[in-house]
SENUSE-164710 format. One record per residue: residue in one letter; z negated, y negated, x of N, C-alpha, C, O in turn. Coordinates in steps of 0.1 Angstrom, whole numbers, plus 5000, padded with zeros to 4 digits. Atoms other than C-alpha are relative to their C-alpha. Layout:
# residues N
aZYXZYXZYXZYX ...
This chain:
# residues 555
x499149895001244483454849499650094989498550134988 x500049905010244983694818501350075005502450065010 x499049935003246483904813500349994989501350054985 x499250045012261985074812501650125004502850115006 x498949964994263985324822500650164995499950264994 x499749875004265985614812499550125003499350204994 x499649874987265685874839498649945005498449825007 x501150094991261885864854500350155011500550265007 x500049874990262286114887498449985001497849884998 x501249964999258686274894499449925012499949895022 x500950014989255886164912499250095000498650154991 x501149904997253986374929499049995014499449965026 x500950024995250686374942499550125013498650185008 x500649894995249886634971498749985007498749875013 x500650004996246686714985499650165006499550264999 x500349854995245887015009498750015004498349965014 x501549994992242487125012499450175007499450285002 x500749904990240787345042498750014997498149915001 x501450005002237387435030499650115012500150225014 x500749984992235287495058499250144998499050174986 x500849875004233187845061498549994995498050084988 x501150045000229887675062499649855004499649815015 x500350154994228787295063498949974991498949994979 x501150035012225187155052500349894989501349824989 x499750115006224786945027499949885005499249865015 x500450144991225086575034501550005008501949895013 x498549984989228586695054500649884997500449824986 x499150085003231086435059501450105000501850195008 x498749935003234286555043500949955013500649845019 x498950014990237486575068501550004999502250095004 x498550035000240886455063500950045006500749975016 x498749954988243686595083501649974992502150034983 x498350035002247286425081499849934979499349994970 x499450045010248286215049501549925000501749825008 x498950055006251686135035500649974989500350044979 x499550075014253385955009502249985001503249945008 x498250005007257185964995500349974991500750054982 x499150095014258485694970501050004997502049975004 x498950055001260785674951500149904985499249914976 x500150115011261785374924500950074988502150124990 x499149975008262785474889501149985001502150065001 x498350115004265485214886501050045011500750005023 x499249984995268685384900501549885005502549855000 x499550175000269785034918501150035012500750115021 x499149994988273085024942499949835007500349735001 x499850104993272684764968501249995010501650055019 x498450054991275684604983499949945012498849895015 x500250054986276284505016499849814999500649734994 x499950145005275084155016498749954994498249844996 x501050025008272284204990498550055007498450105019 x501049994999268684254989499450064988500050044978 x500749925013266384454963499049964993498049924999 x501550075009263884344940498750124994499250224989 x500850114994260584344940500150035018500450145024 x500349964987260284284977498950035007499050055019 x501149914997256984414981499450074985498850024975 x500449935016256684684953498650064998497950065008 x501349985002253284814939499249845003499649735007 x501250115000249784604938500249935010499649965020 x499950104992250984294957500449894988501649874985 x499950115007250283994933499749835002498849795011 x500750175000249683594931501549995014501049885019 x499250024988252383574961500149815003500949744996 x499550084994252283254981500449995017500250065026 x498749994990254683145006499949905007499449814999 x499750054987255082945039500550005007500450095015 x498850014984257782825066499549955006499149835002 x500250044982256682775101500850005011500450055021 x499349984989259882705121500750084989500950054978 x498949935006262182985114499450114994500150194989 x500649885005259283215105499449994986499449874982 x500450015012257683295068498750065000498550145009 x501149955000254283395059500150004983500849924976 x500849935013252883555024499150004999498850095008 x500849895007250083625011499550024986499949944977 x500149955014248583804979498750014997497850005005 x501750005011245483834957499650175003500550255002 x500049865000243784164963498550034991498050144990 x501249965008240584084940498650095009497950055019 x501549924995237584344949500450105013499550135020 x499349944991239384534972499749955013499949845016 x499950084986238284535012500650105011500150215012 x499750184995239984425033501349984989502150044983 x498950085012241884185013500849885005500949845017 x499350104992243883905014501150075005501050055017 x498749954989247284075029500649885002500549784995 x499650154995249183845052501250045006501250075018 x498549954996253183935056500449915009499849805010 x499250094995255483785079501750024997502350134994 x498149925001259483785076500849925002500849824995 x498850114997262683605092500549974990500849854987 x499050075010264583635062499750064982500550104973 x500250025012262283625033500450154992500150154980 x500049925006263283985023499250135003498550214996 x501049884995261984225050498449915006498249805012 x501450094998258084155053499350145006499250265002 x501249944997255684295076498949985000498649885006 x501650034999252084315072499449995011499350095018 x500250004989250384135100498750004998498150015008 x501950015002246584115087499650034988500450054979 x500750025016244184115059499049825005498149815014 x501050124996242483745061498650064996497750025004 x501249975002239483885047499550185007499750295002 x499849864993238584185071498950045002498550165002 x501450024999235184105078498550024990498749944980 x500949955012231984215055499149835003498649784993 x500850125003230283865065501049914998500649804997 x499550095009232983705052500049984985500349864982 x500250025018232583735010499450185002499550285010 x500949905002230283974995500850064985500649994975 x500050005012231884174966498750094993498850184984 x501049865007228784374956500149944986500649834982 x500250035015227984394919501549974993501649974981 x499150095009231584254913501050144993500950254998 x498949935002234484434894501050015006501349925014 x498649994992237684554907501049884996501749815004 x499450175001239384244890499449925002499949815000 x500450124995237184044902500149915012501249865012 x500350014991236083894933501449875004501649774998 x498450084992239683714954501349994995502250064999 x498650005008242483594930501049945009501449995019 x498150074998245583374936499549935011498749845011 x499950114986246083274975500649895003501749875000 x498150124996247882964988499849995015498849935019 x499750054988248882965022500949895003501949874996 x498950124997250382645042499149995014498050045016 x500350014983250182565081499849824998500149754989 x499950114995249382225097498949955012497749955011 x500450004992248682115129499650105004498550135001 x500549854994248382445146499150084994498550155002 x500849955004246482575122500750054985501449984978 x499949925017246982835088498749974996497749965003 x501150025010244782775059500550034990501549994985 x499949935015244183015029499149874990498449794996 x500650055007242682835002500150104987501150164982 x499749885008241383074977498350034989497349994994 x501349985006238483174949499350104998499750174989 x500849905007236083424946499150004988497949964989 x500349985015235383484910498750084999498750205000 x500749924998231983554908498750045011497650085009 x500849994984230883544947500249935002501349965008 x500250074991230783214959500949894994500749795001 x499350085007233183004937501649975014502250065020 x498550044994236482814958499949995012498849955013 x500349994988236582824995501549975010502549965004 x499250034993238882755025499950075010499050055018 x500249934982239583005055501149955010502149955004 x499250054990241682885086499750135012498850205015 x500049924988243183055115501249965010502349925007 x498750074994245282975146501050075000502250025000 x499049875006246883305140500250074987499150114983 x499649985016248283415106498950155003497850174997 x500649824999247283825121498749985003498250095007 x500849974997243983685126499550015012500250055020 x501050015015240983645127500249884993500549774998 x500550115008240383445098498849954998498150034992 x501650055004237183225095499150024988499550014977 x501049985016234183285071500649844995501249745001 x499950085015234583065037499149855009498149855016 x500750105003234182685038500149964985501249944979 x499950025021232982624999500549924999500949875009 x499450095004234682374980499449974989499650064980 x500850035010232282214955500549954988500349844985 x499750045010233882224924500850154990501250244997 x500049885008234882494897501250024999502049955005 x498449945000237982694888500550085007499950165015 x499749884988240382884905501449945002501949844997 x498750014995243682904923500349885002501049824994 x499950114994243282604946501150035011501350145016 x499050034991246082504969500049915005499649814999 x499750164997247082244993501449935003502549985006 x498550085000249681994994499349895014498349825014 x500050094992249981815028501049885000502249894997 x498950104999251281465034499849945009498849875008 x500350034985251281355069498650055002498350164997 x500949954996248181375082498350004990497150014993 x501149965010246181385046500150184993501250254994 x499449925006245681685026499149994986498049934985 x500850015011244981754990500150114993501250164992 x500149875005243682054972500749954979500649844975 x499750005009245082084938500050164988500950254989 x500449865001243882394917499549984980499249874975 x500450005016243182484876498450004998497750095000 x501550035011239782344859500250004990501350024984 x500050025016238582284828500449845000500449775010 x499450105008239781984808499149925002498049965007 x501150105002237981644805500049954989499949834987 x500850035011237381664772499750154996500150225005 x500349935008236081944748501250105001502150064994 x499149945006238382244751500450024983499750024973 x499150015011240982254725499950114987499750114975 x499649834997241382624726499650105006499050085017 x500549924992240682904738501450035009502550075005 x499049994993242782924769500649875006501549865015 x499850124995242782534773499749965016498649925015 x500050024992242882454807500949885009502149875006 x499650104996243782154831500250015020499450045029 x499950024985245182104867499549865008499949745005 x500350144995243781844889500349975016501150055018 x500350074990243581694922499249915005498849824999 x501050104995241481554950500050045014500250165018 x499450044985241881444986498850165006497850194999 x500449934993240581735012499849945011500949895014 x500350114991238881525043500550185010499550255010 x499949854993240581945067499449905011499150015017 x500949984988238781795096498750014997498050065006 x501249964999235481815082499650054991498550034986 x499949915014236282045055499049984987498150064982 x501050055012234681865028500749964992501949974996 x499450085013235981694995499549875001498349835003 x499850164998236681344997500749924986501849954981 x499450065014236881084964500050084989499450184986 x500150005023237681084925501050195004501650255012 x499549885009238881414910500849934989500249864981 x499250065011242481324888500450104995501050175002 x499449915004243281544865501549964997501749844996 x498450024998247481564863500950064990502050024986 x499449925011247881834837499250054990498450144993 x500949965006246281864807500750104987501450074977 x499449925012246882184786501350055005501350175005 x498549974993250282234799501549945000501749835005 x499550125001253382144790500049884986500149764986 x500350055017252982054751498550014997498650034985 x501449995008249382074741500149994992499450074986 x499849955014250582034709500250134997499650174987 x499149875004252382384710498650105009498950215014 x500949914998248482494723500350105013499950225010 x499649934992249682654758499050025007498349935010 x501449964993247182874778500150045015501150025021 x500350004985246382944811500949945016501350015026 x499750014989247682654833499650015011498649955013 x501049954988246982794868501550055013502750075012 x498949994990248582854902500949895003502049915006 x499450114998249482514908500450015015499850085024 x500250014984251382414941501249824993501849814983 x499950074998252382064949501449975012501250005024 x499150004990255881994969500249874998499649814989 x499050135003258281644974501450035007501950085017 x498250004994261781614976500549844995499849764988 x499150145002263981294971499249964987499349994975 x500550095007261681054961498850054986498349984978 x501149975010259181324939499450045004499450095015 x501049864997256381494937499950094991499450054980 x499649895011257081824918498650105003498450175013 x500549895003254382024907500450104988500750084977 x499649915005255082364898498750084993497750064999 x501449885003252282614881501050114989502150114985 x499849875011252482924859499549924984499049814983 x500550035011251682914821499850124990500550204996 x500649895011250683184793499450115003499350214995 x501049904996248683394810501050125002501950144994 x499349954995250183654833500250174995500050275002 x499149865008251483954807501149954998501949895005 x498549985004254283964786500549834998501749804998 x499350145002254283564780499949915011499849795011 x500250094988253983464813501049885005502249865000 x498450084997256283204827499349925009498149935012 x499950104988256582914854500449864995501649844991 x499850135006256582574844500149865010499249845018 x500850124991257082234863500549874997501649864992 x499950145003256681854862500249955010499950025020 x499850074988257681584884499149844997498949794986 x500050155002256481214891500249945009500649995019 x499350074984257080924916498549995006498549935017 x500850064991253580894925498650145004498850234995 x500449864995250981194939498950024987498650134982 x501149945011248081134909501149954987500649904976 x499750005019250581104879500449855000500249775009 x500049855007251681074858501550085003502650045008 x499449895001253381384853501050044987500850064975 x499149975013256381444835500450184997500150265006 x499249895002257781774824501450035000502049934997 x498949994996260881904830500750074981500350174975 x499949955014262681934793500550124997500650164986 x499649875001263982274803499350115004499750225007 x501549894997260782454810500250084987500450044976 x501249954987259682704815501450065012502450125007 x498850004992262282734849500250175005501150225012 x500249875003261183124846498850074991497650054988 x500649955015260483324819500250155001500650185013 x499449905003261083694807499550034985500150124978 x500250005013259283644775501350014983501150064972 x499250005013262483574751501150105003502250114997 x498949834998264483914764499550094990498550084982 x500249875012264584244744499050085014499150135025 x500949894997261684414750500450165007500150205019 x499049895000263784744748501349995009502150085005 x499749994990265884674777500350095013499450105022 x500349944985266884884806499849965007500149845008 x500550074989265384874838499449864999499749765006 x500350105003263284644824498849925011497849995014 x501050104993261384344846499449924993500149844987 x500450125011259084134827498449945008498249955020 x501150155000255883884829500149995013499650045022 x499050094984257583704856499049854998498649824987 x500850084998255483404866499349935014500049955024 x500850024989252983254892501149995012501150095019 x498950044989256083124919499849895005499749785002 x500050174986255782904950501650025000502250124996 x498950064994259182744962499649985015498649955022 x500050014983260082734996501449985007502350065007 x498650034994262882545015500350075014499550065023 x500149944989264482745041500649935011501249845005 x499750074986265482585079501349964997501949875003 x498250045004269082595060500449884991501549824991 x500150115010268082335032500150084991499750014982 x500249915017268382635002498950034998498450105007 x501049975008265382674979500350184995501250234989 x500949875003263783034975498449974987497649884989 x501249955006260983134949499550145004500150255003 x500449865007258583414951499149984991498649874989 x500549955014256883544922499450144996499450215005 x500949924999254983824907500750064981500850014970 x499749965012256284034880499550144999498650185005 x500549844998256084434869501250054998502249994998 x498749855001258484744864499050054987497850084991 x500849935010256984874827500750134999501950094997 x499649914998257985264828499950034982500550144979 x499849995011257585244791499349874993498549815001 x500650125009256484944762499949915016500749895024 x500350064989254684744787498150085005496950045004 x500949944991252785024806500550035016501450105021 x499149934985253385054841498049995009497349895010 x501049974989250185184866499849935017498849915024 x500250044985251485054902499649815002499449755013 x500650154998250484664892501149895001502249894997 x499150135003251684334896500749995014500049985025 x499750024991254384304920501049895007501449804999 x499750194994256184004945501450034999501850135004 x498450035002259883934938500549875005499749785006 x499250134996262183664950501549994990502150074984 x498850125008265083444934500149895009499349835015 x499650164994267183154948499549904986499349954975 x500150075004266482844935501449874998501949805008 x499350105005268982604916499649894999498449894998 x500550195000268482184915501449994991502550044993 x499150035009270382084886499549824992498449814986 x500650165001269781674878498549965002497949914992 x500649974991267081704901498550014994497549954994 x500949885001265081954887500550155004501650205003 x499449824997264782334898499350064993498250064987 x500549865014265282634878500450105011501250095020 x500049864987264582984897500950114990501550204996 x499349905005266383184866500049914985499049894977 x499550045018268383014832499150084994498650194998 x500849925013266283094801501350094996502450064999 x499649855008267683434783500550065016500250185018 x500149894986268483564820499050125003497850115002 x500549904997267383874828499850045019500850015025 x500350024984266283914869499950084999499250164993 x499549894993267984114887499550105012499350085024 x500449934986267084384908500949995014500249995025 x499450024987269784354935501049875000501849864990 x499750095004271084024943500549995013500550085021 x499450084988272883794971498649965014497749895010 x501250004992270283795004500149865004501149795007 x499950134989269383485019500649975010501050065017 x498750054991271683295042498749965012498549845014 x500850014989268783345074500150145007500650255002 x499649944990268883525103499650174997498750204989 x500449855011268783955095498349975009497849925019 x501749974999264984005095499650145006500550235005 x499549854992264084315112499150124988498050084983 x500349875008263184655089498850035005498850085017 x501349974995259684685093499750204999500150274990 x500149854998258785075102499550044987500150124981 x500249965012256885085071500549934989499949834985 x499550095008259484965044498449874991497249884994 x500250055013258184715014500750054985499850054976 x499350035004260484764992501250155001501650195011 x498649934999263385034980499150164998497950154994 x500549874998262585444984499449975015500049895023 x500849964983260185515020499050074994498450084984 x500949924998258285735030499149945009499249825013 x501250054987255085725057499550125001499650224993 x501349894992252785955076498849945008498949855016 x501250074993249485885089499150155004498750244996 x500449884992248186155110498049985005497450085008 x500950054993244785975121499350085008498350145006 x499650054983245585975157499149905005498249915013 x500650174997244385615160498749975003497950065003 x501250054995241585435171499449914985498349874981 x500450105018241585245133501150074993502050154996 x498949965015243585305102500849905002500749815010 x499150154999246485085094500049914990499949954978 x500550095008245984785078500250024984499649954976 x499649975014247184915045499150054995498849994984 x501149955005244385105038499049904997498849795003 x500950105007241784965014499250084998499550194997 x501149975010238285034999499949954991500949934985 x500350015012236484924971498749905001497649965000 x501250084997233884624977499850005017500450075026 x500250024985232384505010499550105006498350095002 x500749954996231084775028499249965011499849915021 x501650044991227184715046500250085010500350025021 x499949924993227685015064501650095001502550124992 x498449904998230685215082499850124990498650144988 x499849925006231785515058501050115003501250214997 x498649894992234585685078500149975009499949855012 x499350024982235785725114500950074996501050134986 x499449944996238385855129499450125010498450095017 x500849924990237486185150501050115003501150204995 x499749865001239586445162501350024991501550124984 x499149975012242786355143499450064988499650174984 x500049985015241586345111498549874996497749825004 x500950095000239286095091499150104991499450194984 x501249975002235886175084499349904988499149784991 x500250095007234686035053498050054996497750174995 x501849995005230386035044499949984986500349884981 x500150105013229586015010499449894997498849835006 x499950145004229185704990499449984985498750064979 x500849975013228185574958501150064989502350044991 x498750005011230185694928500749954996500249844995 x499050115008233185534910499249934997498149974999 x500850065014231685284887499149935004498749854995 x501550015000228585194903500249855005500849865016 x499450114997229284834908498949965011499149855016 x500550064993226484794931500250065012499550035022 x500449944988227385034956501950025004502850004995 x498849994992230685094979500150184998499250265001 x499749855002232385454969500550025013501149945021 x499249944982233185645001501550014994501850114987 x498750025008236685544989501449935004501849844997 x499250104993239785425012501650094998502150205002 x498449935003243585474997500849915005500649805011 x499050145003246685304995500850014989500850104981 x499850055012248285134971500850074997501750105005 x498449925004250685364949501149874994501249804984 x498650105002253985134957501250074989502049984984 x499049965012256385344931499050094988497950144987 x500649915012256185514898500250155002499850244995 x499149824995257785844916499550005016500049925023 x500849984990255585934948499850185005499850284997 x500549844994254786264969498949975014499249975026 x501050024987251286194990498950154997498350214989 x500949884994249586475006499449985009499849905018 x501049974985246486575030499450105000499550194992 x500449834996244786855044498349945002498049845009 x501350045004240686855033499050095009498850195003 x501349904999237987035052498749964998498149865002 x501350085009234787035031500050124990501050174985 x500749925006232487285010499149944997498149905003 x501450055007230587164983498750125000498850244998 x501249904997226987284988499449974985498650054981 x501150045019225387164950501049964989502149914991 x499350045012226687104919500449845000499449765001 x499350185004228486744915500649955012501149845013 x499750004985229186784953501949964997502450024988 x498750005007233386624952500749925016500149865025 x499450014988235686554979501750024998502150134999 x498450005000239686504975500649884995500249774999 x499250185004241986234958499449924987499549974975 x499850065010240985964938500949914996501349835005 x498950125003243485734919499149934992498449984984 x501350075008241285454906501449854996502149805005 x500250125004242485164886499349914998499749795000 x500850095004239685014876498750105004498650225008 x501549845001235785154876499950094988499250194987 x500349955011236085244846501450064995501650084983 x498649975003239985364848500050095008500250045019 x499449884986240485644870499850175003499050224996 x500049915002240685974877499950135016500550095026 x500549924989239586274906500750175000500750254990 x499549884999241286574918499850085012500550055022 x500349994989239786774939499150125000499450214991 x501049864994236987054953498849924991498749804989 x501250045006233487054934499350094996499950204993 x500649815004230787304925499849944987499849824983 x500549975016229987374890498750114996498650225003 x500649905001227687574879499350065011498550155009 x500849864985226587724915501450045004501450145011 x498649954999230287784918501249905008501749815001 x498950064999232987624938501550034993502250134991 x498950015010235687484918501649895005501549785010 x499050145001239187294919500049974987500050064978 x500250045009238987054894500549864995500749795004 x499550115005240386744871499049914994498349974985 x501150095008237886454861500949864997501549825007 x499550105004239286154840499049894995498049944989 x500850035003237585884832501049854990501449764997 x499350105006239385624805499649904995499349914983 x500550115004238185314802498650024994498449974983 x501349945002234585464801498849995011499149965022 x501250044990231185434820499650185003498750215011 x500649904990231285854825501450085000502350064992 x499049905000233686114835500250144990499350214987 x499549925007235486364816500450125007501350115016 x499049864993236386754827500950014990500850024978 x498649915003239786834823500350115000500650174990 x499849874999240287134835499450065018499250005028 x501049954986238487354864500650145002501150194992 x499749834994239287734884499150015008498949925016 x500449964987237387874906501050065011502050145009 x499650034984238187854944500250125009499850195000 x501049954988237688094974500249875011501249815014 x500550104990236187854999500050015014499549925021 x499849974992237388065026501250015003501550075013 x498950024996240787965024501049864997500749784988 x499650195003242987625024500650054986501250154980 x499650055017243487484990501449895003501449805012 x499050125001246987264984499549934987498850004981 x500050045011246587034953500849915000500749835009 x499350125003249186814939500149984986499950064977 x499850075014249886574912501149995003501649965013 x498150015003253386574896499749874985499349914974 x499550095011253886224874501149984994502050025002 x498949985007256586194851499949834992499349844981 x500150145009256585804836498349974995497849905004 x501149995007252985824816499350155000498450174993 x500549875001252286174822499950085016500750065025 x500649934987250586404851500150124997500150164985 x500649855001250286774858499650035016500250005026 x500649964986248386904887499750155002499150224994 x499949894998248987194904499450045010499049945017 x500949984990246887394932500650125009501650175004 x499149934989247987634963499450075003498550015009 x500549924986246487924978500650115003501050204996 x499449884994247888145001501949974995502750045000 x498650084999251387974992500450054982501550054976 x499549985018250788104952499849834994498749784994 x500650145009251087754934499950044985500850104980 x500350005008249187754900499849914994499049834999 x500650155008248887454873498950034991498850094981 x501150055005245687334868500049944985499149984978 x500150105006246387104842501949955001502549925011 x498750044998249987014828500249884992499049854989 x499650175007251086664808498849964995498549984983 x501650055000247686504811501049815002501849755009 x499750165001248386144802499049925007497849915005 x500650114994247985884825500449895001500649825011 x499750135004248685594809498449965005498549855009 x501150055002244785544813500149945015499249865018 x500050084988245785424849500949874999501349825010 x498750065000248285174833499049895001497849915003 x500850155001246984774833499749954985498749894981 x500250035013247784774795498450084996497450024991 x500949975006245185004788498449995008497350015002 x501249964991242485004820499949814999498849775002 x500650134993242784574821500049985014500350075022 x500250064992242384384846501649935009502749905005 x499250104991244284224875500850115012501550045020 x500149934991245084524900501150114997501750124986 x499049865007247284864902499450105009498750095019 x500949844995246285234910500249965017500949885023 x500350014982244985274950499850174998499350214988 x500049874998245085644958499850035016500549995026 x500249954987243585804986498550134998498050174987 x500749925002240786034998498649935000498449825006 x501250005008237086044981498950085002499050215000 x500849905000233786164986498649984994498049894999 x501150025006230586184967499150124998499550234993 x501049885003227386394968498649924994498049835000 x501150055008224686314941498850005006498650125008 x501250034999221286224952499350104995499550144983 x500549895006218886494953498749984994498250074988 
């Protein structure tokens, strides 16, 4: 894996903080009530009939798909992120609820030391014999692996390894054999840089081992002459009399695309289809409204009706090709035209609202995917809800719930790749947002910090929040842009004896953060560019996670 709109309405970030009269050092900061309010640039009218695109917006990438009966399963790549793995369900392929994370458990993969793009790329789910199975890599920790479950919602089983290199393994079942099929290197001498080859080789799933030769199927892509880079995300189907493998190809930015071959027999050979790539967004105008682009990485999936569906993984760029909330999962019908399938004619442009699938209505999950929603999270609960994420495996618990509100301990800092930040958000799903919480917490020493972080990457992200300075309690802006330390923005002093509001107001590529007391709002800091949270410029595989943060330096 490598890596548009006229009118942006505001996002805005709120945070309200209660600073406490007195707490020692060492305090666990205290949360009280968080909410969030999206809304999507793109001013899209959906018709009765249709559905909206992406159908799970923000950081939900690699999207693979499964029918079980009349039901569907998802899931997505979530990299370093724990818990990971998200695991949707949905009648009709458009409304999806989240019913797990397959990776939920700290003795199941270890991301310490790893990067935020690292760790758990491209998933492939498929059922058989009463049983789900992810097949999936960690990049890094442990190489290619297999988890099974008799329930999609879990649990899922620790990692059985799969002895052999690469990534984004999948399986193709054929009665009662199965065979993984996933991108290695080449069997000769790369070409290029970016040369890579798809292969296959029998999976013995009862005794979860690898069984026989290794065939490679695809070498280079579809021309190797014309030098094509990163074949990857393969999946394996048959229809009348083929076997159609599909994969991605040019590495998943602006030249991404979806490519596939067929042949009559399961190791090759493999033909190409002369009308590849069967989705593209690469030969459109850049300069486009409401623009959708590096479209790619798509499973196929036949529904109980006999019509072909894709999902897929694209972005919303809010300018060039910057966009902050990540790579996210879209759907398209699928076309058979002299029996090959195309998910979208070349020079087409993919649409945001389209014709819904012809299955049964799916039911509106409480917390949308997809479209303008809101949420509230009060923590009430006995746990968080599955949406919430950290940052690496955590060894040790770092938050409860107590008393309606969460209690967060500090952690290690951003950055520190070997240590878990006391650090649990959710994912910012639009470019236009309003999330707020109420903070109780008094920094006792200088570097003492406690409020929202929005992190892209470790080295992409940014803090807004309570902190002493000097001997002084402060509200304060720290940025950090593709860098190993943080930056002051801008700072006020506090009184510590009365609640603080703080919000962030986004505008496309730009922030301003404003602060509350006693119901005077003041700006901190006004068009502070935050492109540095975009993918173009922070890298990697991921999109902003926003929530609350706490860190006290080591005395």
């Amino acid at each position: 894996m490598k890596h548009r709109t006229s009118i942006f309405p505001i996002l805005s970030l709120a945070l309200t903080s209660v600073t406490a009269p007195a707490t020692a050092a060492g305090a666990p900061a205290r949360f009280e009530r968080f909410t969030y309010d999206g809304q999507a640039m793109e001013k899209v009218i959906v018709k009765a009939g249709e559905y909206l695109n992406p159908i799970l917006s923000g950081y939900y990438p690699d999207p693979s798909v499964t029918r079980v009966g009349e039901d569907y399963y998802l899931v997505n790549s979530s990299f370093a992120h724990f818990p990971g793995l998200p695991v949707f369900k949905s009648k009709d392929l458009v409304n999806w609820i989240q019913i797990g994370n397959a990776i939920d458990r700290p003795e199941q993969l270890d991301f310490t030391g790893r990067r935020m793009s690292q760790a758990v790329f491209a998933p492939d789910i498929s059922y058989h014999d009463g049983t789900f199975y992810i097949t999936n890599t960690c990049v890094e920790c442990g190489g290619n692996f297999v988890i099974t479950a008799k329930d999609p919602a879990g649990p899922w089983s620790n990692p059985i390894w799969l002895p052999f290199e690469g990534i984004d393994p999948s399986i193709y079942w054929e009665g009662d054999k199965a065979y993984i099929v996933n991108n290695r290197a080449p069997d000769e001498p790369p070409r290029y840089d970016g040369h890579r080859a798809i292969w296959i080789q029998e999976y013995d799933w009862r005794a979860g081992r690898m069984v026989g030769e290794s065939t490679p199927l695809i070498n280079g892509g579809v021309d190797i002459g014309k030098k094509p880079v990163w074949i990857e995300g393969p999946h394996i189907f048959r229809k009348d009399g083929y076997y159609y493998l599909t994969a991605a190809e040019g590495g998943t930015s602006v030249n991404h695309s979806q490519v596939v071959f067929r042949s009559k027999a399961l190791r090759g050979p493999y033909i190409p289809f002369e009308g590849n790539p069967i989705l593209t967004q690469r030969d459109l105008d850049p300069a486009r409204p409401d623009l959708i682009g590096s479209a790619g990485h798509a499973e196929l999936v036949q529904t109980q009706n006999g019509d072909w569906w894709a999902t897929f993984l694209a972005v919303r760029p809010y300018a060039g090709d910057l966009y902050n909330i990540g790579r996210e999962t879209f759907l398209l019908p699928v076309t058979w035209k002299d029996g090959w399938p195309i998910i979208l004619p070349r020079g087409q442009a993919i649409p945001h609202a389209l014709k819904a699938p012809r299955l049964p209505g799916g039911v509106r999950p409480a917390l949308p995917t997809s479209g303008d929603f809101s949420y509230r999270e009060e923590f009430d609960g006995k746990s968080l809800p599955m949406q919430w994420i950290g940052i690496r495996t955590p060894r040790r618990p770092f938050y409860r719930l107590s008393g309606g509100a969460l209690e967060l301990d500090s952690g290690a800092p951003l950055g520190d790749l070997n240590g878990v930040p006391a650090f649990i958000g959710r994912r910012q799903q639009h470019a236009n947002a309003t999330i707020s919480t109420t903070l109780r917490y008094t920094p006792m020493r200088d570097g003492d910090r406690a409020g929202l972080a929005a992190v892209q990457s470790d080295r992409s992200n940014l803090f807004f929040g309570l902190t002493q300075i000097a001997g002084k309690p402060m509200v304060a802006l720290y940025t950090r842009d593709a860098a190993d330390t943080d930056t002051l923005v801008a700072s006020a002093p506090v009184a510590t004896s009365r609640p603080l509001t703080l919000t962030i107001r986004a505008t496309g590529g730009t922030m301003a953060f404003d602060y509350d007391i006693d119901g005077k709002v003041q700006t901190l800091k006004a068009g502070v560019n935050a492109t540095l949270l975009s993918t173009e410029k922070a890298g990697g595989f991921v999109g902003t996670v926003i929530g609350p943060y706490h860190y006290t330096p080591a005395s």
